[in-house]
N, C-alpha and C positions, 0 to 999 in steps of 0.2 A: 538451613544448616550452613554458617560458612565453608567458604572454600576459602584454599591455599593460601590464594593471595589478598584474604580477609575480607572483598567482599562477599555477606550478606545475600541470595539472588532477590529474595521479596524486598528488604531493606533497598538496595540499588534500585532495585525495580520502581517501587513507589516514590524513591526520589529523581528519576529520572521522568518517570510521568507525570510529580507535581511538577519538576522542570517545563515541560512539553506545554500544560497547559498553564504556568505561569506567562507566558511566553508569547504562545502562537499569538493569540488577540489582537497583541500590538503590530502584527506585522499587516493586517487590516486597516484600510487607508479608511479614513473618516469620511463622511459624503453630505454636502449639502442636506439640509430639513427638506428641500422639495424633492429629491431622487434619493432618501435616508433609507428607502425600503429594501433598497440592492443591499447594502450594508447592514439591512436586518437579515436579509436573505443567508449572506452570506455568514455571517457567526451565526446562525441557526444552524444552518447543518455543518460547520465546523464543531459546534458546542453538542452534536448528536450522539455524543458515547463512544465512540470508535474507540476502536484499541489501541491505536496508532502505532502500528506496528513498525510502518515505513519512518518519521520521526525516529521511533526508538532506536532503529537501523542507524541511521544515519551518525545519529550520538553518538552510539555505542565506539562502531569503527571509527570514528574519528578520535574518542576516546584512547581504547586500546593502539591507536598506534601513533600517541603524541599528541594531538592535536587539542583544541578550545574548544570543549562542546559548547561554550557562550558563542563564539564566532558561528562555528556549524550550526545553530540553532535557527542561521539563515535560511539553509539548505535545507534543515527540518522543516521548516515552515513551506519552504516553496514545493517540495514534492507533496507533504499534506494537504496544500492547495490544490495541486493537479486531481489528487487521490479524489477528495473531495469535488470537484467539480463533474469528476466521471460519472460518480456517486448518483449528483442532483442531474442529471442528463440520462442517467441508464434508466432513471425512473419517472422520467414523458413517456407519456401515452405513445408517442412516435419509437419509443425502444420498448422498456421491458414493461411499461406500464403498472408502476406499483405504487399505490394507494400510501404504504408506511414503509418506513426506514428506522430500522432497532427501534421499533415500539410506538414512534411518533409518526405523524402525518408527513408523507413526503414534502418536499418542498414545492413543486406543482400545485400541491392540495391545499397548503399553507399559505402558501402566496401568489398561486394564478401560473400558469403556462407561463406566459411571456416575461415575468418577473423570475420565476423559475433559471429560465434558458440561460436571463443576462446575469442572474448570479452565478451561473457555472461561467457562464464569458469571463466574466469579471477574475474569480478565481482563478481562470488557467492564466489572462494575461500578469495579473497580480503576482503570481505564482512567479517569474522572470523578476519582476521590483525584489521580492526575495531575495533572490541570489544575488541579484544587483547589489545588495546591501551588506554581504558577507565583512568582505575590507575591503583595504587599499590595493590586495593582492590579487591582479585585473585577470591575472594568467589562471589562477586558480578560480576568480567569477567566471572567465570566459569559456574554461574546461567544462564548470557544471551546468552552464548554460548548454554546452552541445550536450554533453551526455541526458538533459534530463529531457530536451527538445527530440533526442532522437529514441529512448522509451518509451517516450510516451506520444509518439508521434506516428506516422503511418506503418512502418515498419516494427511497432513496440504496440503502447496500449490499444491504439485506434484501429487498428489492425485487427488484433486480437476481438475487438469490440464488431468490426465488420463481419470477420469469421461465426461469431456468437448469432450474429442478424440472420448469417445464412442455416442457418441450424435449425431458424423457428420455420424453413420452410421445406427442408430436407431433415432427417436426421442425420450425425456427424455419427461418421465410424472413429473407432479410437486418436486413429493420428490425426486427423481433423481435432477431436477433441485437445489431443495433447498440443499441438499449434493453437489454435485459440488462447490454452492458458500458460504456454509459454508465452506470448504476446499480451494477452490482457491483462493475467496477476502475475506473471515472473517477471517482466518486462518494469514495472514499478518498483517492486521490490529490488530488483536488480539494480537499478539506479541509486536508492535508498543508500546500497551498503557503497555504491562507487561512489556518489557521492559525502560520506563518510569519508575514505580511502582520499579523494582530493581537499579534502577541508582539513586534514591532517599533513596534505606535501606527499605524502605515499605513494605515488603511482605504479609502483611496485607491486602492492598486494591487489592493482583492480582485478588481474585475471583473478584468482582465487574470488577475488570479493561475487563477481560477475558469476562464478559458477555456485558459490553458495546460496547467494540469492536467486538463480533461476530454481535448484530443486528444493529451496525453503517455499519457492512461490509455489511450484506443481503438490506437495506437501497439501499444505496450505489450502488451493485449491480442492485438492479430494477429499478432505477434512470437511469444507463446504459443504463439498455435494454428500457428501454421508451425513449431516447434522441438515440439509433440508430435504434428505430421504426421509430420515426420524421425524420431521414434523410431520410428515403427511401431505394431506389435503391443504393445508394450510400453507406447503411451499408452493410459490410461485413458479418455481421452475416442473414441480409436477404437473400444476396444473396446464400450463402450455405445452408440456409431454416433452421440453427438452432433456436431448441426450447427457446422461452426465453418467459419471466414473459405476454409478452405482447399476443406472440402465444397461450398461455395456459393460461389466466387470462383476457385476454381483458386489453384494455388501463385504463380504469377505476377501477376496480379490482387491478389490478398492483400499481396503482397511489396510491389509499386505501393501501394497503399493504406494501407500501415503509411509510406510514404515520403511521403504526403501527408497525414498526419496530425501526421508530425514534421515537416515543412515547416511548418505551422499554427502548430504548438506554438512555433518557431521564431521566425514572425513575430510573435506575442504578445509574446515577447521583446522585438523591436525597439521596440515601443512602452513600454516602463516606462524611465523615467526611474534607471537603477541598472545598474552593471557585470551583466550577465547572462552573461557569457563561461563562467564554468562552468556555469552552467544547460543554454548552448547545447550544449558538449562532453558535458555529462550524459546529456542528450535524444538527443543521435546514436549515445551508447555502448549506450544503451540499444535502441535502434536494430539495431545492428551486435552484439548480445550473440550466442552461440551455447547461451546453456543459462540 
């Protein structure tokens, strides 16, 4: 159904994610025939389905508030990098050990542990050449350089990622829980919509941006764990008996709680000065996802 301001949310939608993946591939460095395999590594499990939620972030706000989403589709590439390298790392045998990744063979499985490892290297460092590549506007490379370096860094993803490790050998009571996925998936997301916010000149909107994206991320997250409750046996996270929103909140609880996290995220919205209409339908789809 259009809105107001004429866009379309599916039409947008679909032309922002052929954008995304018209796009990303090229920002993948070419690799010699003798070490060609890292470079198969890595478009495999970028080319693995994802939603790309964090990209679409990124557009978006730089979109709505002035900005090139052809410039930002720097920044889009380089946090889908990091996203992506977590990805091919959380699924060693040394983390969460999993066999497949949305339907395909993990990348471990596909290409050997050690080939595994240095496509996630590759990714996170490549991930930096990205933003390197935005413009000539060194203040605003050098901004999403810090902001993406410090989400996703000890204090942001990897944090969030250490918190998760201690879980498989204690269960996590809820604030535990909710530190983990403010660190692990808000902490990305969060960057996603800041860096949007600087690839537009805006520095204005990061607070608001920064608080939308941590309870889109918590959302988000409990969404997760209630759709690998619904699998069953066949989630991973049950079968390791880790604590998630569902074990500790019940399925309805959980359910409640992902709804007043998008409710949050929502309001944040109403406060930015900038059409946020598809942001809003974004947040609720995501919401309402089944898989």
């Amino acid at each position: 159904m259009p809105e107001e301001n004429g866009i379309n949310f599916e039409k947008h939608f679909k032309e922002l994610s052929a954008f995304i993946e018209s796009r990303i591939m090229s920002f993948v460095p070419s690799a010699q025939k003798e070490y060609g395999i890292i470079e198969e590594a890595m478009k495999y499990s970028l080319e693995s389905g994802g939603k790309r939620v964090r990209p679409m972030l990124v557009l978006e706000f730089c979109r709505i508030l002035g900005g090139d989403i052809n410039e930002a589709m720097a920044f889009a590439a380089g946090v889908e990098f990091i996203h992506t390298y977590s990805l091919i790392h959380d699924d060693l045998p040394c983390m969460d050990n999993d066999d497949f990744r949305r339907g395909k063979p993990s990348s471990h499985k596909k290409f050997g542990e050690a080939s595994a490892l240095l496509a996630g290297d590759a990714l996170l460092t490549h991930a930096f050449s990205c933003l390197a590549s935005f413009s000539s506007d060194w203040e605003k490379t050098a901004k999403a350089v810090k902001v993406l370096s410090d989400f996703a860094g000890i204090n942001g993803m990897i944090g969030g990622q250490i918190v998760d490790m201690s879980g498989e050998e204690k269960s996590l009571n809820i604030d535990e829980l909710f530190l983990m996925d403010k660190l692990k998936t808000s902490a990305l997301i969060k960057s996603a919509c800041v860096l949007g916010c600087i690839a537009a000149g805006r520095y204005d909107v990061i607070p608001s941006a920064e608080k939308f994206g941590e309870n889109l991320g918590l959302a988000f997250q409990i969404i997760d764990d209630i759709l690998d409750f619904l699998e069953g046996e066949s989630s991973s996270d049950i079968v390791s008996g880790k604590s998630t929103y569902v074990s500790l909140l019940g399925m309805e609880k959980a359910g409640k709680t992902a709804d007043e996290y998008t409710d949050k995220a929502l309001a944040v919205l109403d406060s930015i000065d900038a059409d946020t209409e598809f942001l809003k339908e974004f947040a609720v789809k995501l919401l309402k996802r089944n898989a």
